[in-house]
py3Dmol code that shows the C-alpha trace and the ligand (Angstrom):
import py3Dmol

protein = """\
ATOM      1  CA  UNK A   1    -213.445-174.878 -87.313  1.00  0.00           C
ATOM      2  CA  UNK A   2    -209.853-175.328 -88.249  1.00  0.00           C
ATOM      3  CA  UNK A   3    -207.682-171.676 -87.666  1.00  0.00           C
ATOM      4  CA  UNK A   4    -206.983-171.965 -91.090  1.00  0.00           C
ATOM      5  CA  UNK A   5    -210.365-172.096 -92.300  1.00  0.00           C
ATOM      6  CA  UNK A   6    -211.057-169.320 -89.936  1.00  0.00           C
ATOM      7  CA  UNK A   7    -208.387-167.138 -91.700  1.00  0.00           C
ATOM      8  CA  UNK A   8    -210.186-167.747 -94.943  1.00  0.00           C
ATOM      9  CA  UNK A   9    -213.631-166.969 -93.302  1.00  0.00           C
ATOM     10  CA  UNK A  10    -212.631-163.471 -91.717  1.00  0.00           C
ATOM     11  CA  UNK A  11    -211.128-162.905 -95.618  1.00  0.00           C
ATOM     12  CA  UNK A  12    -214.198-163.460 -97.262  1.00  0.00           C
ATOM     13  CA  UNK A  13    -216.458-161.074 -94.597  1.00  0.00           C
ATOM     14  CA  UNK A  14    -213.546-158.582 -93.871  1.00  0.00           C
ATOM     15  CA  UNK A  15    -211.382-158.440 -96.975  1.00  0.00           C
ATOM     16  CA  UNK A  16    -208.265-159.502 -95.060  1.00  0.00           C
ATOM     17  CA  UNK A  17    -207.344-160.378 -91.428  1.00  0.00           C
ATOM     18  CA  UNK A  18    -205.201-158.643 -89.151  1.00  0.00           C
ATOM     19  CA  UNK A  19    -202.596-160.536 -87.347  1.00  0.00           C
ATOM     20  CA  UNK A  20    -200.293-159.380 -84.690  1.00  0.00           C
ATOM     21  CA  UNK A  21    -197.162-160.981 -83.945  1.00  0.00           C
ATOM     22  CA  UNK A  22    -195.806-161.490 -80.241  1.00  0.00           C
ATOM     23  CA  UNK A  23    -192.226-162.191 -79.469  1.00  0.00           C
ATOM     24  CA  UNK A  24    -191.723-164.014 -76.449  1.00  0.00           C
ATOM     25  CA  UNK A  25    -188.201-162.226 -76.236  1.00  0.00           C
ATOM     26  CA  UNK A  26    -189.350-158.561 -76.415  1.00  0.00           C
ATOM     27  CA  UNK A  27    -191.311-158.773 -73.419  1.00  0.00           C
ATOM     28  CA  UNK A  28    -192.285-160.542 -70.289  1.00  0.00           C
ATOM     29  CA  UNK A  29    -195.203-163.226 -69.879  1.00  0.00           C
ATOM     30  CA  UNK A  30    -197.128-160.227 -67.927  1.00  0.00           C
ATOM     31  CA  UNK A  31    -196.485-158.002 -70.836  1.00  0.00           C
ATOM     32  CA  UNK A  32    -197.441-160.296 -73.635  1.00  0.00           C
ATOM     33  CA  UNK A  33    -200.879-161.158 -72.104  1.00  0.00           C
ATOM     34  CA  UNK A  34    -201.543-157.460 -71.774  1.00  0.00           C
ATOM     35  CA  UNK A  35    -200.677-156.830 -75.583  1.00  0.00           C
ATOM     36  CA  UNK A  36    -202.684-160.006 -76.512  1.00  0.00           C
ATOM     37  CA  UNK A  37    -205.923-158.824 -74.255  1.00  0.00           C
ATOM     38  CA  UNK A  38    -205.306-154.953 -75.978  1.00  0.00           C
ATOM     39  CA  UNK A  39    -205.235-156.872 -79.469  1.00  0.00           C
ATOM     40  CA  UNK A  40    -208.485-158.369 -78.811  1.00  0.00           C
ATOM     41  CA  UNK A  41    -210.289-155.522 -78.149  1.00  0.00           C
ATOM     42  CA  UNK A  42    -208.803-153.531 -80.739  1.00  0.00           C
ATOM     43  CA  UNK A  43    -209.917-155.677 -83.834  1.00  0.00           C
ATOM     44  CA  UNK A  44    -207.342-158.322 -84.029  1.00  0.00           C
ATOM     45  CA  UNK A  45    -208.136-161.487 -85.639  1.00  0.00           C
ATOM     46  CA  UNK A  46    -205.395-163.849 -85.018  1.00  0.00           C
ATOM     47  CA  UNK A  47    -201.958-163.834 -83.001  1.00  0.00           C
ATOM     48  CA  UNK A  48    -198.894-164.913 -84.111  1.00  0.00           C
ATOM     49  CA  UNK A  49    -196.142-165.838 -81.232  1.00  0.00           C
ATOM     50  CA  UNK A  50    -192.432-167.039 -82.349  1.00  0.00           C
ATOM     51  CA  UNK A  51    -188.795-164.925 -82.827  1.00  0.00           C
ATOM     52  CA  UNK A  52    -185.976-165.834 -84.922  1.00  0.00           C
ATOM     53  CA  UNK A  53    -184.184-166.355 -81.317  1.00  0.00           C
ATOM     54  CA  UNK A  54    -185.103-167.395 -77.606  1.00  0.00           C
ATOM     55  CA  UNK A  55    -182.923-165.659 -75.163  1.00  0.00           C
ATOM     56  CA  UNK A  56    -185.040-167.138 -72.248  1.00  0.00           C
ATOM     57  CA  UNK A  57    -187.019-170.263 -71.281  1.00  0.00           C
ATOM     58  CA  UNK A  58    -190.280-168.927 -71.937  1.00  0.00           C
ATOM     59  CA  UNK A  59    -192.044-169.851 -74.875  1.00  0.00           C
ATOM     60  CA  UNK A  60    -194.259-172.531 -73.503  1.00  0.00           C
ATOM     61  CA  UNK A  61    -195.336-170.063 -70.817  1.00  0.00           C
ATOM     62  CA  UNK A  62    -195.673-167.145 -72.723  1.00  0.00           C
ATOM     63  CA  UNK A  63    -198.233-168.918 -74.908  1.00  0.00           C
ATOM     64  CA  UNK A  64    -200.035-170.678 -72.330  1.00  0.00           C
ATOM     65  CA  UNK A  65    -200.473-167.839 -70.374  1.00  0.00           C
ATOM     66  CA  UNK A  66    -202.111-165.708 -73.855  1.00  0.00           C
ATOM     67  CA  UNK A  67    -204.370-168.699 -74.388  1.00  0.00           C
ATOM     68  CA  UNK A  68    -205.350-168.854 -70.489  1.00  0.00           C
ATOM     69  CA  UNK A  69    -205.951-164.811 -70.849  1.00  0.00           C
ATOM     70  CA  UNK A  70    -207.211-164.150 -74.382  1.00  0.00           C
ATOM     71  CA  UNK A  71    -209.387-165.658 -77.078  1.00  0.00           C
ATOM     72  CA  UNK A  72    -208.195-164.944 -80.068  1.00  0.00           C
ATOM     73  CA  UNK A  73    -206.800-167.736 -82.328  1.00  0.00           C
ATOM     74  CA  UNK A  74    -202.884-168.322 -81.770  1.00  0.00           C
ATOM     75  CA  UNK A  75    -200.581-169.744 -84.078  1.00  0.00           C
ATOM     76  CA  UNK A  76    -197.313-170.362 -83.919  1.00  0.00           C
ATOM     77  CA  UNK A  77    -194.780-169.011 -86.142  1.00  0.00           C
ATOM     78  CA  UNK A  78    -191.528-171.015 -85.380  1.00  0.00           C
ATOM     79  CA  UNK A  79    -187.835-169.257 -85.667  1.00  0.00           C
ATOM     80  CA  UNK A  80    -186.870-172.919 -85.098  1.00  0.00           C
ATOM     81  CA  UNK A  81    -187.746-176.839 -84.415  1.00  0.00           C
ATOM     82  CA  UNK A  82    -187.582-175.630 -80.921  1.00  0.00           C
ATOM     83  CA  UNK A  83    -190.624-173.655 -81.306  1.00  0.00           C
ATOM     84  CA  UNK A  84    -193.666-176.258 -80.846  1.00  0.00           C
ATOM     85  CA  UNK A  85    -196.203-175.978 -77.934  1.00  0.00           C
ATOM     86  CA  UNK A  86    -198.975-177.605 -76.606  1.00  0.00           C
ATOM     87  CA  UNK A  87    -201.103-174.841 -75.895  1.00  0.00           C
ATOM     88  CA  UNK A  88    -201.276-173.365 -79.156  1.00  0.00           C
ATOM     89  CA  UNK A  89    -204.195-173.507 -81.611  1.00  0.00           C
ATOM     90  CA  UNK A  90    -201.982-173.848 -85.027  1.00  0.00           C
ATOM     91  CA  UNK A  91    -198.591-173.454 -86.310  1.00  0.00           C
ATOM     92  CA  UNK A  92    -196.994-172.270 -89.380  1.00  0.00           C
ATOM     93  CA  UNK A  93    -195.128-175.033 -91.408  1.00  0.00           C
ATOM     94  CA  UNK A  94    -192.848-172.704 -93.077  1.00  0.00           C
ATOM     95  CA  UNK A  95    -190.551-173.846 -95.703  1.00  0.00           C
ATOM     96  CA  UNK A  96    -187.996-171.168 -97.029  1.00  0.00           C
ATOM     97  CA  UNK A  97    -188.859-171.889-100.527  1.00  0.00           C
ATOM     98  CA  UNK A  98    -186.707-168.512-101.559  1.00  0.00           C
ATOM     99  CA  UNK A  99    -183.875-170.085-100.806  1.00  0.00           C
ATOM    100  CA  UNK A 100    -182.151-173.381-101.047  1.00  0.00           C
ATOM    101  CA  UNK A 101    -180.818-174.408 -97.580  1.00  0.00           C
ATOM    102  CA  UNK A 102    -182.298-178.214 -96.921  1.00  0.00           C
ATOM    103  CA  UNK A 103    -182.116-177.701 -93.575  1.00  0.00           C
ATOM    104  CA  UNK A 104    -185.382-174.954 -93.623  1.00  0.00           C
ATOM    105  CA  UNK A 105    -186.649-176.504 -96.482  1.00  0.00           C
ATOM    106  CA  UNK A 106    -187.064-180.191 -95.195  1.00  0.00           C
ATOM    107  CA  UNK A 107    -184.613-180.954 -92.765  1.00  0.00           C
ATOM    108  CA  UNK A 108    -186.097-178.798 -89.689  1.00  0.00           C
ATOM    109  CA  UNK A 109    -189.979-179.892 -90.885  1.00  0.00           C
ATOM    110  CA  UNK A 110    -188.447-184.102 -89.983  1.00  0.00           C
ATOM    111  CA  UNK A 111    -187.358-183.176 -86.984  1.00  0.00           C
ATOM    112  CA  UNK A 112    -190.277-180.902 -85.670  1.00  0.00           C
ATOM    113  CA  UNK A 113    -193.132-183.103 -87.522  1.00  0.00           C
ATOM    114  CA  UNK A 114    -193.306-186.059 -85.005  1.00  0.00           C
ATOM    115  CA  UNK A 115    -193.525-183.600 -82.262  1.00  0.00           C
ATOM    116  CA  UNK A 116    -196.220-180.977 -84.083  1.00  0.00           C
ATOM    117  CA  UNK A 117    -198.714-184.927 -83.957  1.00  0.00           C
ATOM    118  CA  UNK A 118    -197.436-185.514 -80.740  1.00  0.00           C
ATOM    119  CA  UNK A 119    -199.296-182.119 -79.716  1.00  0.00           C
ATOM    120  CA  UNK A 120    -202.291-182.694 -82.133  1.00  0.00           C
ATOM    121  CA  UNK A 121    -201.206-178.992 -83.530  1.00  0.00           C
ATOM    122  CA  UNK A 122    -203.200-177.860 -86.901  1.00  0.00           C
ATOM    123  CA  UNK A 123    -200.127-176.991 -89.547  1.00  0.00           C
ATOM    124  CA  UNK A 124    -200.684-174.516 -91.480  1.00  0.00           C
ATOM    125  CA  UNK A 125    -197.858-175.558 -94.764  1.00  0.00           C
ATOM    126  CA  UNK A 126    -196.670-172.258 -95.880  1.00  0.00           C
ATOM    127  CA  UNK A 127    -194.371-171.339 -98.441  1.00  0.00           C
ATOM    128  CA  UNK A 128    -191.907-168.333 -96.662  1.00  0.00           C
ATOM    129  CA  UNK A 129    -190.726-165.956 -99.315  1.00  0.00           C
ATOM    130  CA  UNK A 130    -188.150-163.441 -97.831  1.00  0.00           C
ATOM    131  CA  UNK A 131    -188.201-160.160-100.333  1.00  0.00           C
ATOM    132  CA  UNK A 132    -185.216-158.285-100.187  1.00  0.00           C
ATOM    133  CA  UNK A 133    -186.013-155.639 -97.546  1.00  0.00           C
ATOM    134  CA  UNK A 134    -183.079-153.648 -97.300  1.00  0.00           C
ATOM    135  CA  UNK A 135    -181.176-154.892 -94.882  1.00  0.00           C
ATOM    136  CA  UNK A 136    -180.196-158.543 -93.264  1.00  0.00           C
ATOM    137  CA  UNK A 137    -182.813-159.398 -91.016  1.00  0.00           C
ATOM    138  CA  UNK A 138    -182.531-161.850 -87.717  1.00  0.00           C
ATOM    139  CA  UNK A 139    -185.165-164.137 -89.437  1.00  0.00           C
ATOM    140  CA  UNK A 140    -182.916-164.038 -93.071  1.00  0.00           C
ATOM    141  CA  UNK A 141    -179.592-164.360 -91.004  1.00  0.00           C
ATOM    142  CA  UNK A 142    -180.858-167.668 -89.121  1.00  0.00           C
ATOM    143  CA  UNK A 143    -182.064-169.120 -92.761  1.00  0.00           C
ATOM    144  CA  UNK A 144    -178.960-168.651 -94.171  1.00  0.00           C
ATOM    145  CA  UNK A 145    -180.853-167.843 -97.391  1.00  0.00           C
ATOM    146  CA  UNK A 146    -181.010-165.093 -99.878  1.00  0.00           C
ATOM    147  CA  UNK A 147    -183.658-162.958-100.340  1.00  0.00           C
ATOM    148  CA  UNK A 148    -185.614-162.315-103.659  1.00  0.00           C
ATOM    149  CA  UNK A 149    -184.497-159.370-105.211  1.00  0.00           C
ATOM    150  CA  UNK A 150    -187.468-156.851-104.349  1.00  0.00           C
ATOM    151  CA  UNK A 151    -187.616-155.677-108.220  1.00  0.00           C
ATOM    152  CA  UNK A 152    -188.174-158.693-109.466  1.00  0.00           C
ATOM    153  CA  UNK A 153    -191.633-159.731-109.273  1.00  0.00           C
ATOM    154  CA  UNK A 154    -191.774-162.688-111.499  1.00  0.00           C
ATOM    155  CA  UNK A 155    -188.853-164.505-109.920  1.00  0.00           C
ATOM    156  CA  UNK A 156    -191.770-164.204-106.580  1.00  0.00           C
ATOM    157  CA  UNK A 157    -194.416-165.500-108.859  1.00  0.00           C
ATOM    158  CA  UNK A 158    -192.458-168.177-109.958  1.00  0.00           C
ATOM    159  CA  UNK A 159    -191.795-169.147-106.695  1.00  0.00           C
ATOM    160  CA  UNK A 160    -194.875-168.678-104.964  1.00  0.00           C
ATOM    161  CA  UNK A 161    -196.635-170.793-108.209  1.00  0.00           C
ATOM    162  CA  UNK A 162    -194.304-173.977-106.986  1.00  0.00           C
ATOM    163  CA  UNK A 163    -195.509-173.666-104.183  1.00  0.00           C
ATOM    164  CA  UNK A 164    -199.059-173.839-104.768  1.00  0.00           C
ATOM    165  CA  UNK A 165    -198.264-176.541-106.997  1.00  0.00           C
ATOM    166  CA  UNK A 166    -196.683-178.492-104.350  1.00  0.00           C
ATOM    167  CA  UNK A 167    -199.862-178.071-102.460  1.00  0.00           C
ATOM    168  CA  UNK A 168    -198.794-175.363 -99.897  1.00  0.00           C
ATOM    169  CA  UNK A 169    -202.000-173.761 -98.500  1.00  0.00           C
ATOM    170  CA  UNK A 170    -200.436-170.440 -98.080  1.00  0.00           C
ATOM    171  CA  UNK A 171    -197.326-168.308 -98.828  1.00  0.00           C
ATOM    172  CA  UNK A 172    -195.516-165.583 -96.642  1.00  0.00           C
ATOM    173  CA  UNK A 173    -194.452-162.984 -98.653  1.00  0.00           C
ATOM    174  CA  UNK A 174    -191.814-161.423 -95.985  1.00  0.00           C
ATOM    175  CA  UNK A 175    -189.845-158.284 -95.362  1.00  0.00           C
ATOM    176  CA  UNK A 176    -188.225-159.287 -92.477  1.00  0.00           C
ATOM    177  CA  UNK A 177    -189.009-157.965 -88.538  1.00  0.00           C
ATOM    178  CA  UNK A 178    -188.094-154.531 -88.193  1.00  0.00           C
ATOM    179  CA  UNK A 179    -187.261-154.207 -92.037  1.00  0.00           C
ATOM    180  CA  UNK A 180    -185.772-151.261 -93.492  1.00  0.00           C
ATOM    181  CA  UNK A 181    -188.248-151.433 -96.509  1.00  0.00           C
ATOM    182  CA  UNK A 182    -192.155-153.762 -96.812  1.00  0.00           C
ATOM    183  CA  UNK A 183    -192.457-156.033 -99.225  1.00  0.00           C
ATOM    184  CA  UNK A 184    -193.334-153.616-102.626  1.00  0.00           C
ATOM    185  CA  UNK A 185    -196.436-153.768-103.901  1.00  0.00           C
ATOM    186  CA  UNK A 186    -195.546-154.798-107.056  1.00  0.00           C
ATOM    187  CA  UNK A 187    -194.139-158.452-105.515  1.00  0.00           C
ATOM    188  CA  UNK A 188    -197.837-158.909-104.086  1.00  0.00           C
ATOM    189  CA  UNK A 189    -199.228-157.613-107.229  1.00  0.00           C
ATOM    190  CA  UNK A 190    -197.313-160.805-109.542  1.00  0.00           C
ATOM    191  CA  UNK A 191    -197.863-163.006-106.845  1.00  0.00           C
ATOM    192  CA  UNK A 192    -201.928-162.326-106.408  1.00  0.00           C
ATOM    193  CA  UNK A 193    -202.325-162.376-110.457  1.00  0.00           C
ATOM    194  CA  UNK A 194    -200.138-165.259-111.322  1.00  0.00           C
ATOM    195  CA  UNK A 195    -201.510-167.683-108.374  1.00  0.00           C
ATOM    196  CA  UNK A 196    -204.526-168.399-106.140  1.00  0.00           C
ATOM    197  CA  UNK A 197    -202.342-168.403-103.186  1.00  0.00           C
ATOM    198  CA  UNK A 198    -204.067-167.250-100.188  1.00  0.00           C
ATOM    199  CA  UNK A 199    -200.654-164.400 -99.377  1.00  0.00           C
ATOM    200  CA  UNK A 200    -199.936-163.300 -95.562  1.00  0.00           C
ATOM    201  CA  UNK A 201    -197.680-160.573 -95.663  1.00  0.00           C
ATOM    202  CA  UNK A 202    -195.135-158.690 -93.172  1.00  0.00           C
ATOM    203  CA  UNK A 203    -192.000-157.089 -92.680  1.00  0.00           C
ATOM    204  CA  UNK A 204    -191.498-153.509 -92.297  1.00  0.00           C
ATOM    205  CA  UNK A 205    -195.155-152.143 -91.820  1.00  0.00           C
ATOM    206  CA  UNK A 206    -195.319-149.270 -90.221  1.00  0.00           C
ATOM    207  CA  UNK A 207    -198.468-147.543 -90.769  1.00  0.00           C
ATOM    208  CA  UNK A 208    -202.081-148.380 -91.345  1.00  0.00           C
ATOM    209  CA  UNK A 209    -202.017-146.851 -94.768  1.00  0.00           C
ATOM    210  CA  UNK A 210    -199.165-149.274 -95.850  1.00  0.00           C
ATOM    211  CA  UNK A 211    -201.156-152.128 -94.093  1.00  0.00           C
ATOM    212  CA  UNK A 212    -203.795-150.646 -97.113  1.00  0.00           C
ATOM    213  CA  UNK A 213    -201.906-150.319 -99.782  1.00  0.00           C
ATOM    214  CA  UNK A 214    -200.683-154.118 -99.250  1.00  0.00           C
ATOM    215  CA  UNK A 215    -204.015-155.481 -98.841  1.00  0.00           C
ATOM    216  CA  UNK A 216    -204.938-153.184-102.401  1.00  0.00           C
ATOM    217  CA  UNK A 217    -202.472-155.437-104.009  1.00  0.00           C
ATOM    218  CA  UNK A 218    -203.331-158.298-103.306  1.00  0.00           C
ATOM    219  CA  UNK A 219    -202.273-159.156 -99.348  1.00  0.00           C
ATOM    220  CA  UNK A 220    -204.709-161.172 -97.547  1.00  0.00           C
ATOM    221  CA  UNK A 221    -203.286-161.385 -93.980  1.00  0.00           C
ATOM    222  CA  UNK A 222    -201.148-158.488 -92.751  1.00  0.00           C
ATOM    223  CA  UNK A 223    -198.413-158.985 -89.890  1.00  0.00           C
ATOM    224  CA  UNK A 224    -197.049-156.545 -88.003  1.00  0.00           C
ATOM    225  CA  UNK A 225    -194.798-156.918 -84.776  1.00  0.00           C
ATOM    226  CA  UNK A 226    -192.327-154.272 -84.099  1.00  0.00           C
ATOM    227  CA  UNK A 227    -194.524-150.720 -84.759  1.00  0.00           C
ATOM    228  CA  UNK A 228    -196.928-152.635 -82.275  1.00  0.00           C
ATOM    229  CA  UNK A 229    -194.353-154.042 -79.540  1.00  0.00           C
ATOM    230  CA  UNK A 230    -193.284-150.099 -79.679  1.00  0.00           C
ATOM    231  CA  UNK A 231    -196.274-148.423 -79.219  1.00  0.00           C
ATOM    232  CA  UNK A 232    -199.183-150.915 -78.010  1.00  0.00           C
ATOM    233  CA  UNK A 233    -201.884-148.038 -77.778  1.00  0.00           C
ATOM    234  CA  UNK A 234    -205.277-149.537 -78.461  1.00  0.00           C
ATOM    235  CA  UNK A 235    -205.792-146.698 -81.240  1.00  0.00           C
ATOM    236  CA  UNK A 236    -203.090-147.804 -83.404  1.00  0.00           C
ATOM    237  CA  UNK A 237    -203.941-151.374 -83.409  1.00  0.00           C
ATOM    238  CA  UNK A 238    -207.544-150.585 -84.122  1.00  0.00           C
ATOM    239  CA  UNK A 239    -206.721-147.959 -86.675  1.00  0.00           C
ATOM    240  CA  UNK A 240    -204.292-150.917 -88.734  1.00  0.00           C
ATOM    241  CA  UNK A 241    -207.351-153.584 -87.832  1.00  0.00           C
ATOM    242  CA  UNK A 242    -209.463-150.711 -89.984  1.00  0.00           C
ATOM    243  CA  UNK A 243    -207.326-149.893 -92.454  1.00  0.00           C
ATOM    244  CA  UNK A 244    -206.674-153.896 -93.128  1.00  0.00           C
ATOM    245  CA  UNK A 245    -210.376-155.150 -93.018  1.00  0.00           C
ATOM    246  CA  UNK A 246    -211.547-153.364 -96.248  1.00  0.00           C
ATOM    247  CA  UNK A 247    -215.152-154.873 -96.246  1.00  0.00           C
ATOM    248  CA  UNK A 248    -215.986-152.916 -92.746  1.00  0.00           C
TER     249      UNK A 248
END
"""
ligand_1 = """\
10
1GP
C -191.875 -160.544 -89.163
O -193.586 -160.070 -90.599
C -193.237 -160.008 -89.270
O -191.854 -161.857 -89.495
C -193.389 -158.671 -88.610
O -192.431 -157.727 -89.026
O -191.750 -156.665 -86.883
O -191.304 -155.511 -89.034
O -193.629 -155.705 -88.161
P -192.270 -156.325 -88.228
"""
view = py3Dmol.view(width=600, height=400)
view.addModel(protein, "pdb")
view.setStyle({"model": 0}, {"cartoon": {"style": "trace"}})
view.addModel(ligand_1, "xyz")
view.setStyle({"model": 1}, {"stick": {}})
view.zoomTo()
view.show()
């Protein structure tokens, strides 16, 4: 079964799916197979691997060495065109449909396209919304976008319609790593009603009960990366796999 179809599968029997994000620059190889193994066991249905940056030669590695060690689906979500592997299961094809640089809205996809087939990689087309999160974010920075305003839900709506109507399969409705404020419920709340997007959201989450209240409004995968990279205790993962799988 494709990952993506496996997303949609643990959303129907969970609720939502729980996805962890691993950045190959916040730790080493040795590290990131131990967080991947502790997210397995802990309830974790997919990993994400990718960083706005790469300060070292190690993204290949880092996810071969998770897939060698760990089963859990792996998909990469790329900072840049330089972010395409072989030994990954799937990888996002985010276009920054919030903002209106051609570069991340077609100009990276030509480049990295040729070498996603070359891999036989499953894309996952996804339309990446940044919300206004309170602060500039690495990930916003490297766009050279604009957020959406965070109290403007229909301008989200609006956007995350065109890109259903484009025929996106997904859209990321994102704070921004280690963002000062998550995405507001309300944004997930326009975008849920007004389209049948499946919605992955991240940015910002820092507890299990704000992991909830996003999956209340509408959120069907959660990401989080930095509360886990900080404290990678088994408990906390499994209490956020909980608190995201609503059906359990
Ligand atoms: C960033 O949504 C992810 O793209 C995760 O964000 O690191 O703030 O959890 P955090």
């Amino acid at each position: 079964m494709k990952v993506f179809d496996q997303l949609l599968s643990i959303r129907k029997s969970k609720g939502a799916a729980y996805l962890v994000l691993i950045d190959p620059d916040k730790q080493d190889v040795a590290h990131a197979i131990k967080l991947a193994q502790t997210c397995e066991g802990a309830g974790v249905d997919a990993l994400l691997v990718g960083g706005s940056l790469l300060l070292a030669n190690v993204f290949d590695e880092t996810i071969k060495s998770i897939k060698e060690n760990c089963s859990l689906p792996l998909i990469i979500f790329p900072g840049s065109t330089l972010q395409v592997s072989k030994y990954a299961d799937a990888i996002l094809f985010l276009s920054v449909i919030s903002g209106r640089n051609p570069e991340s809205l077609i100009g990276g996809h030509v480049i990295a396209a040729p070498l996603i087939k070359s891999v036989n990689l499953e894309t996952i087309s996804t339309g990446y919304m940044f919300i206004d999160s309170g602060t500039v974010t690495s990930a916003l920075f490297m766009s050279d976008t604009r957020a959406i305003p965070r109290e403007k839900p229909d301008i989200a709506a609006a956007h995350a319609l065109a890109a259903q109507y484009m025929g996106m399969q997904c859209v990321y409705l994102e704070g921004g790593s280690g963002a000062k404020y998550s995405v507001p419920k309300q944004v997930i709340q326009a975008v849920a009603s007004y389209t049948e997007m499946p919605i992955i959201c991240g940015g910002g989450i820092r507890t299990p009960d704000e992991a909830r209240e996003k999956v209340m409004a509408g959120a069907n995968f959660i990401v989080t990366g930095t509360i886990i990279e900080r404290d990678s205790n088994p408990a906390l993962i499994r209490a956020f796999a909980d608190a995201v799988h609503m059906n359990e």
